[in-house]
C-alpha positions, 0 to 999 in steps of 0.5 A: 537515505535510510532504510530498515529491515526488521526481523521476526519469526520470517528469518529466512525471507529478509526480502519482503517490501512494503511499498507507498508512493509520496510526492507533492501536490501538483497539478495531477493531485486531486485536493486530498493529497495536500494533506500528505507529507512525510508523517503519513509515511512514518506512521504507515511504517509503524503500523506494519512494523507493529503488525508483521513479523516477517522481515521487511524493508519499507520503501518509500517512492518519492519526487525528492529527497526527505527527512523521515524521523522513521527508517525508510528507504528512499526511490527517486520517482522516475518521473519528477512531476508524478501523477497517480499512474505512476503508482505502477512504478514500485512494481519495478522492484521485483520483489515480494511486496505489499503496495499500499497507498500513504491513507492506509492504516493498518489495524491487525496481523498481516503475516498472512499478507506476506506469505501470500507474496512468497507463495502465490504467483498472481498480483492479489488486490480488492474488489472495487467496492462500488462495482463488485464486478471489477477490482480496484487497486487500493492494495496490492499483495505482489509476488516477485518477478512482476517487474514486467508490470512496470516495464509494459507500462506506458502511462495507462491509469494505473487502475486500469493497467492492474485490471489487465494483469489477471490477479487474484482477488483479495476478497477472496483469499483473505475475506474481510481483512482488507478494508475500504473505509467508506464502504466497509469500516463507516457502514459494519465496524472494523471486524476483522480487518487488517488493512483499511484503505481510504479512497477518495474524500474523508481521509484519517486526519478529518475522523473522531474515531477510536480505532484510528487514534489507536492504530494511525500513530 
């Protein structure tokens, strides 16, 4: 197992984690995640690494060992046949941490992210882009000492168990930098985005577009 931290204008915070989560497909995946493999973690890593300047390690949570080409710690998934739920579980770290899924890509400076992680005390995440009135949990921005999050956990849907934590609202504190792609991105352009999440169909590798080749690498 590897793992990296890099270092930058952040050097008395080496603690920051970005976290994802890859396992093979099985019978709890959905048809797009048979498109993951170890790739769209390196690729996710390269992209932080071209946009923080904060110290990070970044943690890949997995049902079984892999060879990544990139410097990534590597977790042994709690549970050997996960399905999505067990996206909660990189909570248990404990650490500042910014959690985001293997279709994500990241497009601008996030420092501002992780500062939120060092300073803030609620989890932050988005709004639901189809259901404004609710949040989603496409990204999560997680100050330390949420390991509770995890160890409360029984197996709810992940989404569902977040929305129960009270947190914060990205929207918000940090307007138009983290992104859906169907219902921001494809509609009004990239803007200013940081972060943009892919839910459901239509993942990176199935778009022409210019802003992907240039920053999914």
């Amino acid at each position: 197992m590897k793992s990296a931290v890099r270092t930058g204008g952040f050097a008395l915070r080496p603690d920051l984690v970005v976290a994802t989560l890859l396992w093979d497909s099985n019978q709890n995946s959905k048809s797009f995640s048979q498109a993951y493999d170890e790739s769209w973690a390196e690729k996710l890593y390269r992209g932080f690494a071209r946009n923080l300047t904060a110290p990070f390690e970044f943690i890949c949570f997995t049902d079984r060992e892999r060879d990544f080409e990139e410097p990534i710690t590597q977790r042994l998934m709690t549970n050997r046949t996960p399905g999505y739920g067990d996206c909660i579980e990189p909570y248990r770290l404990n650490r500042p941490m910014i959690l985001v899924g293997l279709d994500t890509i990241v497009t601008g400076n996030c420092d501002a992210l992780a500062e939120y992680c060092f300073t803030a005390e609620r989890i932050a995440v988005p709004l639901d882009p189809y259901w404004p009135s609710r949040v989603c949990n496409g990204v999560a921005l997680v100050p330390a000492g949420h390991a509770y999050v995890y160890d409360r956990w029984r197996g709810q849907n992940d989404m569902e168990w977040i929305r129960r934590q009270n947190p914060d609202v990205l929207d918000t504190l940090f307007p138009g930098q983290v992104l859906s792609y169907k219902c921001h991105v494809k509609p009004d352009g990239l803007g200013d985005g940081r972060i943009v999440y892919f839910h459901g169909e239509s993942k990176p590798h199935e778009l022409d577009e210019s802003w992907i080749a240039q920053h999914w690498r």
